[in-house]
C-alpha positions as CSV (number, residue, x, y, z in Angstrom):
1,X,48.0,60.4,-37.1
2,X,50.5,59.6,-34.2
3,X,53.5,57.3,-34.6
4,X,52.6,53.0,-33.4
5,X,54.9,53.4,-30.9
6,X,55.2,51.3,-27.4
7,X,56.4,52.9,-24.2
8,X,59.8,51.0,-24.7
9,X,60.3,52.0,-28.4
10,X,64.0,53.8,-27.4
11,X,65.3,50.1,-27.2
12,X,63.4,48.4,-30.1
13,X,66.5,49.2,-32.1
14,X,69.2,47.3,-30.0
15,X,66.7,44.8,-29.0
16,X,66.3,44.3,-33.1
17,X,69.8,43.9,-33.2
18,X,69.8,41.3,-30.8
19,X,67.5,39.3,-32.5
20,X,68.1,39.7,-36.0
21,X,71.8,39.0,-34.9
22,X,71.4,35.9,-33.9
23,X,69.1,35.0,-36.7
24,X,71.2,36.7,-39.3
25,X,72.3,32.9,-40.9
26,X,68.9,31.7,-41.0
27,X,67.8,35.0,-43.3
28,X,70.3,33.6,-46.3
29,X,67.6,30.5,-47.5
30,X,64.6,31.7,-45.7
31,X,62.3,30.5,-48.0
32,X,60.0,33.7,-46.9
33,X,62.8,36.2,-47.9
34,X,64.1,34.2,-50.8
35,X,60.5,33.9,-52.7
36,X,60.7,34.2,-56.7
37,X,57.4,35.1,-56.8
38,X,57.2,37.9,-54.6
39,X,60.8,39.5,-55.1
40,X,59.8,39.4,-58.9
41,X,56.5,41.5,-57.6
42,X,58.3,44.1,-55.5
43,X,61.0,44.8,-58.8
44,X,58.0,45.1,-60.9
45,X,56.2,47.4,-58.4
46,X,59.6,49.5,-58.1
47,X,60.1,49.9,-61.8
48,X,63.9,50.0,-62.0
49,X,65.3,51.8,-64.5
50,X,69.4,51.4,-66.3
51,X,70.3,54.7,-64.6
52,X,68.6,54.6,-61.0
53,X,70.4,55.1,-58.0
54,X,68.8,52.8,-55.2
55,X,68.2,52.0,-51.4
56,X,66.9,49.1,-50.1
57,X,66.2,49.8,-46.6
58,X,66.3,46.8,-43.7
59,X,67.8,44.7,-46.4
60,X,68.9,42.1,-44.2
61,X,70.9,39.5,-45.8
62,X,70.0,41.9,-48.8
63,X,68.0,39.6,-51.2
64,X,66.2,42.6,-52.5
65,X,68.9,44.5,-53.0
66,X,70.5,41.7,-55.1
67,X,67.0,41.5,-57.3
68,X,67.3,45.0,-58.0
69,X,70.8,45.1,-59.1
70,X,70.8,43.6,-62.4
71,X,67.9,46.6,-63.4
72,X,69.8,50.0,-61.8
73,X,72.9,51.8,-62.3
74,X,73.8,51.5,-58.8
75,X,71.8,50.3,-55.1
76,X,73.1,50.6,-51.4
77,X,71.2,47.8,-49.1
78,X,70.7,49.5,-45.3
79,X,70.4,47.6,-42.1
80,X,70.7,48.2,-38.5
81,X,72.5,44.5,-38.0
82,X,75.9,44.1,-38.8
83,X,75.7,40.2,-39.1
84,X,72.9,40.6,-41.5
85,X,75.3,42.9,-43.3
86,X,78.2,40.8,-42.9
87,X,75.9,37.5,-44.7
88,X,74.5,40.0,-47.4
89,X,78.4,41.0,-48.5
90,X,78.8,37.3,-48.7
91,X,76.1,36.7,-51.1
92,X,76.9,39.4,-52.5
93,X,80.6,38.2,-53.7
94,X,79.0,34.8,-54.4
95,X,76.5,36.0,-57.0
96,X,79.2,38.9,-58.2
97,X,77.0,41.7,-58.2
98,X,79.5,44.9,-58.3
99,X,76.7,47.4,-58.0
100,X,76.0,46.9,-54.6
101,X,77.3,48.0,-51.5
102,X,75.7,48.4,-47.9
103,X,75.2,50.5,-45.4
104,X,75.1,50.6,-41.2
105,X,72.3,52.6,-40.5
106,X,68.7,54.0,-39.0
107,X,65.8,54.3,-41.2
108,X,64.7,56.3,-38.4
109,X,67.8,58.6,-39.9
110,X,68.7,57.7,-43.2
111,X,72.7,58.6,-44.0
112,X,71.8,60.0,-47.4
113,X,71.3,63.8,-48.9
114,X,67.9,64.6,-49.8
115,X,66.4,64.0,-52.9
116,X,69.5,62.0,-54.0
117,X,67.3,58.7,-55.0
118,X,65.9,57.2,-57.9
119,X,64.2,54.3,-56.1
120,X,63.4,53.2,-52.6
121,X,62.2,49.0,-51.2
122,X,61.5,48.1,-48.1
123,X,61.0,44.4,-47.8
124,X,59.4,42.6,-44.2
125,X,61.5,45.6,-42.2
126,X,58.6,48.1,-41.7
127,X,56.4,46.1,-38.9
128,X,59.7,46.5,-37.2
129,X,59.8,50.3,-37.3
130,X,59.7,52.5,-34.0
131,X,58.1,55.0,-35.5
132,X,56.6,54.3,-38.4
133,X,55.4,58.3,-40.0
134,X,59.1,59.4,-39.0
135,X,60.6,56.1,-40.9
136,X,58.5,56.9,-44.5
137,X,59.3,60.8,-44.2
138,X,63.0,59.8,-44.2
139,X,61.9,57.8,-47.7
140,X,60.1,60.8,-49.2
141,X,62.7,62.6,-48.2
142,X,65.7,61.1,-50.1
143,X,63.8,60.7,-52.7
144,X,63.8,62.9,-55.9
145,X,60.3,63.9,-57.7
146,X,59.2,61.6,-59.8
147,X,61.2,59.0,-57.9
148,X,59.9,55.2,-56.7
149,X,58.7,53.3,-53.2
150,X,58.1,49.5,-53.7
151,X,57.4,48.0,-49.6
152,X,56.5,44.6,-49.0
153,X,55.6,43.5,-45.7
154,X,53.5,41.4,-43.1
155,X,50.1,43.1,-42.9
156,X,46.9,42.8,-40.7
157,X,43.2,42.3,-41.8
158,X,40.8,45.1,-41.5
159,X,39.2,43.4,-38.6
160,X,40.1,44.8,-35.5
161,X,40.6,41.0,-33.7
162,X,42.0,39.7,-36.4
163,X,44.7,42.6,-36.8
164,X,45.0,42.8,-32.6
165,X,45.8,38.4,-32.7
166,X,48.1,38.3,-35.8
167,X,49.7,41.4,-34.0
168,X,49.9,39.4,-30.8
169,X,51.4,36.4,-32.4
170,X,54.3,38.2,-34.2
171,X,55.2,39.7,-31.2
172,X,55.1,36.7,-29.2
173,X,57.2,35.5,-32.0
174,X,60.1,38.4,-32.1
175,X,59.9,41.0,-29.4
176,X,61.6,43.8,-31.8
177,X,57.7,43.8,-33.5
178,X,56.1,47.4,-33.5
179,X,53.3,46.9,-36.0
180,X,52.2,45.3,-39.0
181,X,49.5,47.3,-40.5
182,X,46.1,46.8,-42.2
183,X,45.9,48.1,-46.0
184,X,43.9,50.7,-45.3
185,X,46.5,52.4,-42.7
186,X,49.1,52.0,-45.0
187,X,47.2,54.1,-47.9
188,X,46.8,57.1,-45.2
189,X,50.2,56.8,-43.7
190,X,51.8,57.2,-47.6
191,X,49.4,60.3,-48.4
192,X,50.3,61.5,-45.3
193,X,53.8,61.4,-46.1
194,X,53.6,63.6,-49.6
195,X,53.6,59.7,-52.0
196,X,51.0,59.1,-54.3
197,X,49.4,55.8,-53.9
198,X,49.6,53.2,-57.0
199,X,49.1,50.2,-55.1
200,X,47.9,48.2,-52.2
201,X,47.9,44.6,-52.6
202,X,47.2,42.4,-49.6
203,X,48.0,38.2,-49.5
204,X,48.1,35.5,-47.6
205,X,50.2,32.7,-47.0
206,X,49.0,30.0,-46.0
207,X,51.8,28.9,-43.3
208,X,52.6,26.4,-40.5
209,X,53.0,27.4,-36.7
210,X,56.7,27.0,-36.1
211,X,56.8,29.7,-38.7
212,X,56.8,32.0,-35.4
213,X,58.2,29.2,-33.0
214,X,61.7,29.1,-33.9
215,X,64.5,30.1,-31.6
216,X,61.4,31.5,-29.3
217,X,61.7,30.9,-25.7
218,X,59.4,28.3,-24.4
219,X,57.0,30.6,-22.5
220,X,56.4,32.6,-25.9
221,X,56.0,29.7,-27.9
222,X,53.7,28.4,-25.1
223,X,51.5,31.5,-25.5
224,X,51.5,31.3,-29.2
225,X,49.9,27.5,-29.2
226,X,47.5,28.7,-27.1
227,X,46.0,31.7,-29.2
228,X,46.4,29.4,-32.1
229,X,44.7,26.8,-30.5
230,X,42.0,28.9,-28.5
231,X,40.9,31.4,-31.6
232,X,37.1,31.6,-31.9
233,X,35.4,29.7,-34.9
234,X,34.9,32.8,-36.6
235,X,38.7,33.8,-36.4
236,X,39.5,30.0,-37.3
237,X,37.4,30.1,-40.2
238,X,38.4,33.7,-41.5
239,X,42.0,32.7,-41.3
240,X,41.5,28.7,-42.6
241,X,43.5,27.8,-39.5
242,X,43.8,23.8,-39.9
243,X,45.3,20.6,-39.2
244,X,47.6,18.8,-41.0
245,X,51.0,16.7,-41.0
246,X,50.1,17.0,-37.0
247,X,51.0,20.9,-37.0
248,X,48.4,24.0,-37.5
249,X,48.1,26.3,-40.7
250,X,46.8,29.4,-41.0
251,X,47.0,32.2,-43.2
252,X,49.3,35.1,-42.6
253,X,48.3,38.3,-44.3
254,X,50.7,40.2,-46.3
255,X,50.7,43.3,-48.5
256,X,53.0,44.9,-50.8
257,X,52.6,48.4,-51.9
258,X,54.0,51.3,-54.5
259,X,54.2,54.7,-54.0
260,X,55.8,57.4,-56.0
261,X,56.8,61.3,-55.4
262,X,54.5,63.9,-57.1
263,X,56.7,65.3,-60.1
């Protein structure tokens, strides 16, 4: 199964740390990345245990990282941003949380020894990944047997024109966007890698347009009102794409997923 890569890939890392850069403030009360409900269900899917050591990769303002703490003996949060890292060291001192630290880095080329982990998350980083196959070999890598993969991330539907316009409209949205993939791919791409499956579990959100309009230059933004606007009924209805308080709504799909190493 080849890598989702684009013929520009090489610079999907800087142009990510363009982007994420600039939006590194915003990532602190993003009520996407801040969400009880489905940090709680990525820490229950990573089963944490007193004595793990732990990585949370493209932890961004490192919210995962933070939910993890209280549950291992020790967790490094890894981003390719440094504004993202300087904002997570902040909340970091804020919430007190001496078991964390953070790290500059690839996930394309994690700075750890193999087999050295307990536990690995990945939370709303992996649609950004170059090379997706590469990116989860570096997980099962550094990860010893028996040891833990809890991802959560945006997904796309089974249906080809479904996946190919949620696809279009996150990339519209931020031009770092690889992928986001359909349950079913992310099964194979795990097995691939050498992790046995334990979960796939897609959801939606049901969420408003300028969810993907903000800071977006005004010919993307233009583009994204007019897939919104022009989706065919049977797209409209299979993604309950409305209007209300004068704005559009439709459901973004989702999925979180566990993994673990064969013993």
């Amino acid at each position: 199964m080849p890598d989702h890569t684009t013929p520009d890939a090489a610079d999907k890392g800087a142009l990510a740390r363009q982007v994420f850069g600039q939006r590194a403030a915003y990532y602190v009360t993003s009520a996407t990345h801040t969400d009880p409900q489905v940090l709680s269900r990525v820490v229950e899917l990573a089963a944490p245990q007193p004595g793990d050591l732990a990585l949370d990769i493209g932890t961004g303002t490192g919210h995962t990282a933070l939910a993890l703490a209280p549950r291992v003996a020790a967790i490094w949060g890894l981003d390719l941003t440094p504004e993202m890292l300087a904002e997570a060291e902040a909340l970091r001192a804020r919430r007190g949380a001496a078991n964390v630290a953070w790290l500059l880095g690839d996930v394309h080329s994690l700075p750890v020894s193999d087999e050295s982990l307990d536990l690995v998350a990945c939370r709303r980083a992996a649609h950004h990944f170059a090379q997706i196959h590469r990116s989860l070999a570096e997980m099962r890598r550094v990860l010893k047997p028996g040891g833990r993969l809890a991802i959560d991330d945006r997904g796309a539907p089974e249906d080809p024109a479904l996946d190919a316009l949620l696809n279009e409209l996150d990339l519209l949205h931020d031009h770092s966007h690889v992928r986001e993939y359909r349950p079913s791919e992310w099964a194979a791409m795990l097995e691939q890698a050498g992790f046995v499956v334990d979960a796939v579990e897609p959801y939606t959100q049901h969420r408003p347009i300028s969810t993907l309009t903000g800071d977006v230059a005004p010919e993307d933004v233009a583009r994204i009102y007019a897939l919104v606007e022009g989706m065919a009924p049977e797209q409209a209805a299979a993604l309950h794409l409305e209007r209300k308080e004068d704005t559009w709504y439709f459901d973004h799909h989702y999925l979180l997923v566990g993994a673990h190493v064969a013993s």
